[in-house]
C-alpha distance (Angstrom), angle and dihedral (degrees) to the residues before:
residue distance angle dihedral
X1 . . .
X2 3.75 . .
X3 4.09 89.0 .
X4 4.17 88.2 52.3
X5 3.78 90.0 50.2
X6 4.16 90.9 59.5
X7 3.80 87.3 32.8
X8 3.75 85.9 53.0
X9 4.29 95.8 47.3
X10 3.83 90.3 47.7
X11 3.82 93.9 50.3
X12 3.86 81.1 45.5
X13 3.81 89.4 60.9
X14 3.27 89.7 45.8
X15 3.52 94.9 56.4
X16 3.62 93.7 45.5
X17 4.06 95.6 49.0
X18 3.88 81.0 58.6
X19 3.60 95.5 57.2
X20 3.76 89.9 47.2
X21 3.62 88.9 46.0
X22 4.51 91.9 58.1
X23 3.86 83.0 35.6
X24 3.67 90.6 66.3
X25 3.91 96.0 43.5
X26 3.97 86.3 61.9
X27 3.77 84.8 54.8
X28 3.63 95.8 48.3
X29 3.87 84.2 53.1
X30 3.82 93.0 56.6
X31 3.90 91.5 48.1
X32 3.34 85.1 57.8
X33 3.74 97.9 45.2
X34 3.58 92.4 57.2
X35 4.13 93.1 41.6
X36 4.12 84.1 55.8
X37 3.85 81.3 47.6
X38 3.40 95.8 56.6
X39 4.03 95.9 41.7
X40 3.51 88.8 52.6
X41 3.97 90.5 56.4
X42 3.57 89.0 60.8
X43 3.81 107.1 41.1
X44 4.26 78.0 48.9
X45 4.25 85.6 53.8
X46 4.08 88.2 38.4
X47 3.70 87.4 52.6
X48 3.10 105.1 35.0
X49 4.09 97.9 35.8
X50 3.29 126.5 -3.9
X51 3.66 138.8 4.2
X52 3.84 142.6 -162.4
X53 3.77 107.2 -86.3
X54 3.48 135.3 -117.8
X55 4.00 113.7 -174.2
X56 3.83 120.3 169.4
X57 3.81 119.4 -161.1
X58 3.88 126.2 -86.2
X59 4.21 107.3 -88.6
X60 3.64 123.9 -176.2
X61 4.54 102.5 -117.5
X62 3.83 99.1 -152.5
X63 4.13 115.1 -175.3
X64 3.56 121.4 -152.7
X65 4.11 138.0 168.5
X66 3.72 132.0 -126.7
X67 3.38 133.4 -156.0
X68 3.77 106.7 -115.9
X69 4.19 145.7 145.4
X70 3.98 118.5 -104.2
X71 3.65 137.4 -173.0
X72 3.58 127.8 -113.6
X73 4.08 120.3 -156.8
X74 3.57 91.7 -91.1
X75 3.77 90.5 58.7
X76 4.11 88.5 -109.7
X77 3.89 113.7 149.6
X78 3.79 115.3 -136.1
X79 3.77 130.1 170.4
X80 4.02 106.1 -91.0
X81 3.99 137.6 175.1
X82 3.68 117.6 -124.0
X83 3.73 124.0 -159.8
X84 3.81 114.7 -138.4
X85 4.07 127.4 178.2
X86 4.19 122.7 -142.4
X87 3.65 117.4 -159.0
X88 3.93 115.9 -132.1
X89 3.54 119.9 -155.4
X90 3.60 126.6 -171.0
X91 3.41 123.0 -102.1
X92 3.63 107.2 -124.0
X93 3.87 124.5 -13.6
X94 3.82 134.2 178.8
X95 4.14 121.4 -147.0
X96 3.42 140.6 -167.5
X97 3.99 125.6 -173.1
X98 4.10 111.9 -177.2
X99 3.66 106.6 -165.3
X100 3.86 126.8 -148.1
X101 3.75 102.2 -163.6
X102 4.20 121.9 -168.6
X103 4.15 128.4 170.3
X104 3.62 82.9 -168.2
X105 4.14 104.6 66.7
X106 4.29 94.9 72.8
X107 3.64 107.3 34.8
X108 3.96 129.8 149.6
X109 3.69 120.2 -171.0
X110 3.63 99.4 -53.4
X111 3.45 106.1 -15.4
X112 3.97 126.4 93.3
X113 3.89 133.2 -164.5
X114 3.77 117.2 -163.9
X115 3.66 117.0 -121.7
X116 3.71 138.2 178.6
X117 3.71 152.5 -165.5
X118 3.45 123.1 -123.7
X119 3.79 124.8 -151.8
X120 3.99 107.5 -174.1
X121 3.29 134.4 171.1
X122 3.75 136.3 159.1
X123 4.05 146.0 161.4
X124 3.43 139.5 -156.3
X125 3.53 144.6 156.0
X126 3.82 124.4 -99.5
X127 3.91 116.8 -152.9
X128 3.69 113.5 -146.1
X129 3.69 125.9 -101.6
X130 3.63 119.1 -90.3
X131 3.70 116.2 -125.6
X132 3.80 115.1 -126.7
X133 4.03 117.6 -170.7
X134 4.04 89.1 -141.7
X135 3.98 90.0 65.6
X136 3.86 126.9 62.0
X137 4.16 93.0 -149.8
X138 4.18 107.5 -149.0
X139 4.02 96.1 -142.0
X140 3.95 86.9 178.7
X141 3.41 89.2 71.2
X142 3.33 111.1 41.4
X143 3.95 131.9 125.3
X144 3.20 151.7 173.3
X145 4.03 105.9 -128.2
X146 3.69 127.3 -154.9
X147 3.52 119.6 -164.3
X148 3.97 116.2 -160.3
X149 3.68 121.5 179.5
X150 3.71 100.9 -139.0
X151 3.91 115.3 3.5
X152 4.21 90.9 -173.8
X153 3.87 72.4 89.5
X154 3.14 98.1 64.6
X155 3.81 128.5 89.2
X156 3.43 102.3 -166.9
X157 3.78 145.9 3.9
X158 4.03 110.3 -77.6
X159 3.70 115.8 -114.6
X160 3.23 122.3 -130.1
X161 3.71 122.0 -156.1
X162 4.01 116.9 -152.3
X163 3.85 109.3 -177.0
X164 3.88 94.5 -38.5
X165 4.02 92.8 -34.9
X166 3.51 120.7 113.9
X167 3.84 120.0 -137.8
X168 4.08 126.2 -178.2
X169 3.80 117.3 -146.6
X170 3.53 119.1 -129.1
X171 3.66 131.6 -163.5
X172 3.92 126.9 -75.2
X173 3.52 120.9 -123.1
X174 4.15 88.1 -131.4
X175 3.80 87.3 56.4
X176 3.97 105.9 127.2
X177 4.03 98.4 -177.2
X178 3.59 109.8 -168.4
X179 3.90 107.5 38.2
X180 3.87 96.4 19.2
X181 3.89 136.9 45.8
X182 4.01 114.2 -80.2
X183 3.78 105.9 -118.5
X184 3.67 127.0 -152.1
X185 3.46 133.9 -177.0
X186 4.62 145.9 173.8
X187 3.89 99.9 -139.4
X188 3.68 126.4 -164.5
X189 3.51 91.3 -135.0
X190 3.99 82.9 69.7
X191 3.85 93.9 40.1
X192 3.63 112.3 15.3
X193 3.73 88.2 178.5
X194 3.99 82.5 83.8
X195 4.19 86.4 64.6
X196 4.01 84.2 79.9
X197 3.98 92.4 45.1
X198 3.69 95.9 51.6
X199 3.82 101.8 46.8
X200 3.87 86.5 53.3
X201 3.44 103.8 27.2
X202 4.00 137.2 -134.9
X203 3.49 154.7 -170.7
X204 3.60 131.4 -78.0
X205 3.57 147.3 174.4
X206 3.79 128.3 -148.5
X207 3.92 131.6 -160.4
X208 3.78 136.0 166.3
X209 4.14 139.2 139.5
X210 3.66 122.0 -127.7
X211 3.53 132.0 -172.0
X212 3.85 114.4 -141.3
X213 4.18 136.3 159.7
X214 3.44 117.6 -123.8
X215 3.69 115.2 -28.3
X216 3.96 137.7 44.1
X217 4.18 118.6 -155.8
X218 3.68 109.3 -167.7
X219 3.56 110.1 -167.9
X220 4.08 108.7 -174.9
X221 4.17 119.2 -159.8
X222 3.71 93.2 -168.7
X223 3.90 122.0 118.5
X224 4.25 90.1 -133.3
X225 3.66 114.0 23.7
X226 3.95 135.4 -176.3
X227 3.87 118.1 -171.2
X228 4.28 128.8 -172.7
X229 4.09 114.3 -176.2
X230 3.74 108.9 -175.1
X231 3.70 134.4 168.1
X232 3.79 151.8 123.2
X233 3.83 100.6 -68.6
X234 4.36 126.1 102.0
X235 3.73 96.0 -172.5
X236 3.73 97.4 62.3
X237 4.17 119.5 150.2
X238 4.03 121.2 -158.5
X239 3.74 117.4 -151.0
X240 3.59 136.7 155.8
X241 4.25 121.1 82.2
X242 3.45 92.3 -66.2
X243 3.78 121.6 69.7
X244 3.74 123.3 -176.4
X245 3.49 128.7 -97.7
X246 3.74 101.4 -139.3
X247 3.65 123.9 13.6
X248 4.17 131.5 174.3
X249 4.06 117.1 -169.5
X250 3.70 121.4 -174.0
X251 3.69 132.7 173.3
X252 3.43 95.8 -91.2
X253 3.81 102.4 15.2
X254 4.29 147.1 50.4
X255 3.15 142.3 178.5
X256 3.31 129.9 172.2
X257 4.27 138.0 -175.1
X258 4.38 134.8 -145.3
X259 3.30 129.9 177.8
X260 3.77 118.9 -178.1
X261 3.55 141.3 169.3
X262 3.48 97.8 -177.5
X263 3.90 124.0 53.1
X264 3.90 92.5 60.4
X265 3.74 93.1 67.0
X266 3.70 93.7 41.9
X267 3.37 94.6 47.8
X268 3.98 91.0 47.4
X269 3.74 96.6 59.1
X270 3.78 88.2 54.2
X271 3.61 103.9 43.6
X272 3.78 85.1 53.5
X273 3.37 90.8 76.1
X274 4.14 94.2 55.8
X275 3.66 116.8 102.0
X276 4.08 94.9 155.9
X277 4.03 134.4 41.8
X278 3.70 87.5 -121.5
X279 4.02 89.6 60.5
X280 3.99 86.0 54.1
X281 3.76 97.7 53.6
X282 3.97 84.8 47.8
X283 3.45 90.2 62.8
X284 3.88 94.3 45.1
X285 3.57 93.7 51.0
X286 3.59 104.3 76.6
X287 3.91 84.1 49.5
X288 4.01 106.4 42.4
X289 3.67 125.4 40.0
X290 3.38 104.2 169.7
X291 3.32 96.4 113.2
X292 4.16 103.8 37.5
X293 3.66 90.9 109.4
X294 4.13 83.7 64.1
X295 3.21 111.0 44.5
X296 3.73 100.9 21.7
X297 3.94 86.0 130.8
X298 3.58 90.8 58.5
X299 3.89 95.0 46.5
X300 3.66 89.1 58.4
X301 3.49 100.8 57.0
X302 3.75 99.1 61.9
X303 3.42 129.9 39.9
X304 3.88 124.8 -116.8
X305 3.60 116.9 -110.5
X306 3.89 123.6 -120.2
X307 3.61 96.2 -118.1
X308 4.41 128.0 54.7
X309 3.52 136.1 -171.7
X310 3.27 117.3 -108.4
X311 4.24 114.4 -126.8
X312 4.05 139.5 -179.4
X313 3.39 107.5 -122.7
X314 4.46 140.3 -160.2
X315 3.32 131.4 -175.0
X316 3.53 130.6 178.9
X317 3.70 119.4 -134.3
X318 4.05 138.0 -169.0
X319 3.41 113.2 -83.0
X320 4.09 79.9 -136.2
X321 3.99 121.8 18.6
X322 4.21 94.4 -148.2
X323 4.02 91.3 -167.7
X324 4.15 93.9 48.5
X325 3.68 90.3 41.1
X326 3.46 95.5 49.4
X327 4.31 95.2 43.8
X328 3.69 87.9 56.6
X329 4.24 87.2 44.9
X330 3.67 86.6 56.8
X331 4.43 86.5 45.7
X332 3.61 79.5 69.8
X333 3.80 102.4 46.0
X334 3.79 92.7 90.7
X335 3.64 93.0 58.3
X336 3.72 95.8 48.2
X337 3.90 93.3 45.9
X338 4.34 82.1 52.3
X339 3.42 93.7 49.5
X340 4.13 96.3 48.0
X341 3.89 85.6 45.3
X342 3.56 93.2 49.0
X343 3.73 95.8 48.2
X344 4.10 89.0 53.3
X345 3.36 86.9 45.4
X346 3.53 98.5 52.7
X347 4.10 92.1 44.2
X348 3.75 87.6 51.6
X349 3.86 87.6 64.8
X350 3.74 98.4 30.5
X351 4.07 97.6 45.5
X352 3.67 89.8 28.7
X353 3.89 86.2 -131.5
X354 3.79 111.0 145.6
X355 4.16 113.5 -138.9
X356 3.81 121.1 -164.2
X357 4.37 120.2 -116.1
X358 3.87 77.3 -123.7
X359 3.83 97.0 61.5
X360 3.54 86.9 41.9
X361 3.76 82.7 58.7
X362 3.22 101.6 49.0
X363 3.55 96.2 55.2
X364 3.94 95.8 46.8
X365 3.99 85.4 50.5
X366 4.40 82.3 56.7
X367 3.47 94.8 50.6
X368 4.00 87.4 45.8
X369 3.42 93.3 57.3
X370 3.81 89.0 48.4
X371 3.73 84.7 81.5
X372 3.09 98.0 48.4
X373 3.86 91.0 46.9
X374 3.72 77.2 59.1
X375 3.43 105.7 60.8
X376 3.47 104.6 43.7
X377 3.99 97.7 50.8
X378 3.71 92.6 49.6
X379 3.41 103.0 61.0
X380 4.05 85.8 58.4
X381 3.77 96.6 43.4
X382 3.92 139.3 10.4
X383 4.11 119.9 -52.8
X384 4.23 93.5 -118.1
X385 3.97 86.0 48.2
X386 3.71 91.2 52.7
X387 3.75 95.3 44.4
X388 3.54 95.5 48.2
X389 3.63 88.2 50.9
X390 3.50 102.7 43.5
X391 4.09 94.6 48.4
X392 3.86 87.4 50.9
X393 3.26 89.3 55.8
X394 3.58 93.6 42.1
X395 3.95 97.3 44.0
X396 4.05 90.5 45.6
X397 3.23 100.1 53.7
X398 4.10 92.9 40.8
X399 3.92 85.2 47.8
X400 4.10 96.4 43.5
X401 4.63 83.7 49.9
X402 3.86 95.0 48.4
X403 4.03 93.0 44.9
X404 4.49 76.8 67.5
X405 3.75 90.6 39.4
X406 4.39 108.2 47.2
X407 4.04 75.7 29.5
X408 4.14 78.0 -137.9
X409 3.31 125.0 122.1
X410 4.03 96.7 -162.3
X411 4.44 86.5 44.5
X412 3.98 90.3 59.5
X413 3.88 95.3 47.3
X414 4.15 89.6 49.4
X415 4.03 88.9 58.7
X416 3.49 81.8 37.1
X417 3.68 88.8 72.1
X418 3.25 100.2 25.0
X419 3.42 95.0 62.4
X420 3.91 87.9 40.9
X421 3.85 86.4 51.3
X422 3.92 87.7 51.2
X423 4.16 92.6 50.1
X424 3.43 90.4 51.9
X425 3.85 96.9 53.2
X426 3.74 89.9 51.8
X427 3.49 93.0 48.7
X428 4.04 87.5 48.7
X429 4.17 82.1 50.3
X430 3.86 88.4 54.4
X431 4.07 91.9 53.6
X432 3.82 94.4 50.4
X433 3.93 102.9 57.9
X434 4.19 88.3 160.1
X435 3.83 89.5 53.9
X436 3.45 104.0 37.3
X437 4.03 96.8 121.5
X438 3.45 92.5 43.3
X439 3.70 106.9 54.3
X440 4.17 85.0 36.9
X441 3.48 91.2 56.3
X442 4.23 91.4 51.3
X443 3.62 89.5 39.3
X444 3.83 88.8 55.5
X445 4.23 88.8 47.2
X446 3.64 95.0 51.6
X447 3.42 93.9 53.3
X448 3.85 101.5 43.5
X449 4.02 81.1 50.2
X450 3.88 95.1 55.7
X451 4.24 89.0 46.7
X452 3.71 86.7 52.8
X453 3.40 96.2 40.6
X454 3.89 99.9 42.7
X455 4.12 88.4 51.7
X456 3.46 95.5 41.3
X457 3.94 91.1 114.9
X458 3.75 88.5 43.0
X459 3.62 119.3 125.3
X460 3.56 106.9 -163.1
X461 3.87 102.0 -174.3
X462 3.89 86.2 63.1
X463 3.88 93.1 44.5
X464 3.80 89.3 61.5
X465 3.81 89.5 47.7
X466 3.58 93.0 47.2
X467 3.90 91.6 45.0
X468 3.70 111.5 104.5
């Protein structure tokens, strides 16, 4: 009988860990509520606003005509003229982007999205194009294009500096705006004195500020290209298929350096083929999804192309993601609602002090609504302030209950800090992403090696016959 009654309380706890166990699901499920929440404010400000930019270098868009045989409806061949466009990059350019980076410029209610101001500026030297008998080059309607994802970021029109004379881009006709790239372009049809400059080639220098929200995609067209990003951001992430080759990041500060030979020449031979914006954000596509979620509509009704250009990309992260830190908080919850069992457990049998399943509940429903503490104070102030005030609150009140249940004051202050001891290693498991499994794993030794050691003397035959 006395053996059922501890079988009983152990399949009690088991029951009860259980509970706890679907209890934390449903707040996993809320953290991700308000994480969708907080995506869909900024896909609403990237709609509705601004966007994260995609700007690919300034390339020279030169038209010519071959000599070729068309079709007619009748299927009759006749001698025809074809126009054709070759992309001209330049041959070597240097750029610099300084970025002024703010979580506070699009905010609703509670929820932030990190923009910034980019300052760029770069120069280069464009070699002239070489004339080849085979193509009949249309120097009236030449132009140098410059394709910018989102010009609402833009303040003004970029300058554009050709040999000490300043030129303004204007828009494209083919610019699309909201679901394609903005294109703008200097045609020698508006300054045919720019005819001269391209057959022999010059230098020029390039500079313009553009807002964006949370990433920058620099996509260069040059044959040699250097690139500096700088700006007031630590928790900075590089994608794209060129990395850089030297990078510093601070708490308050980045900067990072590329230098590629490479991309421009890819990218050349497949902007060549562009004569809208839409045809640009095809070949994006494959390559950034930032923005799928908003224009997912669009996406659908055109079919990627095979090829992509190929782009350097930054984007500016939170220095602390509250809704991932918090999920993998909760990942943890089982093991601390295990561990507080286990120590009542083990003080039943070692104080031979009988606790109820319902106080047992009662605490595991505190430390579930630790997490929950959690979530809602740290999106109003910073992750480590919420956690230490959330597990104060959570080990006070825990402490100030079992002081009435071990009727001891000096037993409620020992799971005091045990339990403050056990917070603070999961917090220490949150900091160290990269060694997660390793400190878990020595965590989870140490404290099978205190049980073992602590009922080393126990003889558990006699504790079920002296369980009542």
């Amino acid at each position: 009988m006395r053996r059922n009654l501890i079988n009983l309380k152990l399949g009690a706890i088991l029951f009860l860990i259980l509970i706890f166990y679907v209890g934390l699901f449903f707040i996993s499920n809320l953290v991700t509520e308000r994480k969708n929440y907080q995506q869909q404010v900024i896909n609403d400000i990237a709609k509705e606003q601004i966007r994260p930019q995609q700007v690919i270098a300034p390339y020279l868009k030169l038209p010519y005509q071959v000599h070729t045989t068309c079709t007619d409806d009748e299927k009759k061949s006749y001698a025809c003229e074809q126009t054709l466009f070759v992309a001209l990059g330049a041959e070597t350019t240097d750029w610099t982007a300084a970025f002024k980076v703010s979580d506070s410029t699009y905010k609703r209610n509670i929820y932030k999205a990190i923009s910034y101001q980019n300052q760029m500026s770069g120069q280069g030297l464009f070699k002239g194009a070489k004339h080849e008998p085979q193509r009949n080059y249309l120097w009236d309607q030449a132009e140098i294009i410059f394709p910018i994802q989102d010009a609402r970021g833009l303040n003004a029109k970029p300058s554009f500096n050709i040999d000490g004379t300043v030129y303004k881009f204007n828009f494209s006709e083919q610019s699309q705006g909201q679901q394609g790239f903005d294109l703008m372009h200097i045609t020698t049809k508006q300054y045919p004195e720019l005819i001269q400059k391209f057959q022999q080639g010059f230098n020029f220098k390039v500079q313009f500020e553009l807002e964006g929200l949370s990433e920058f995609s620099f996509i260069p067209t040059s044959y040699e290209m250097t690139y500096q990003a700088k700006g007031n951001w630590g928790d900075v992430k590089y994608d794209g298929q060129s990395l850089p080759f030297k990078k510093v990041s601070q708490k308050q500060q980045f900067q990072a350096d590329w230098k590629n030979i490479a991309l421009g020449k890819r990218n050349l031979d497949n902007v060549a083929l562009c004569e809208s914006s839409q045809c640009f954000y095809q070949l994006l596509n494959t390559e950034h999804d930032a923005m799928a979620a908003v224009d997912v509509a669009y996406a659908a009704e055109s079919a990627a192309p095979t090829t992509s250009i190929s782009g350097i990309s930054t984007q500016f992260l939170q220095p602390v993601n509250i809704y991932m830190q918090t999920d993998r908080a909760i990942k943890y919850g089982i093991m601390v609602i295990i561990i507080t069992f286990g120590c009542f457990f083990l003080f039943e049998v070692l104080k031979n002090l009988k606790i109820h399943p319902v106080q047992y509940a009662l605490v595991a429903m505190a430390q579930g609504v630790f997490f929950v503490l959690l979530l809602s104070i740290s999106e109003y102030y910073a992750f480590t302030l919420a956690y230490v005030a959330a597990a104060i609150a959570c080990v006070g009140l825990i402490t100030w209950y079992l002081y009435y249940v071990v009727k001891g004051f000096r037993a409620a202050i020992l799971f005091g800090i045990l339990l403050s001891i056990l917070y603070g290693m999961i917090y220490l498991l949150l900091q160290s992403s990269g060694k997660t499994f390793l400190f878990g794993s020595i965590l989870s030794f140490i404290l099978i090696a205190c049980v073992m050691f602590i009922t080393r003397h126990v003889n558990w035959y006699q504790s079920e016959q002296t369980t009542s």
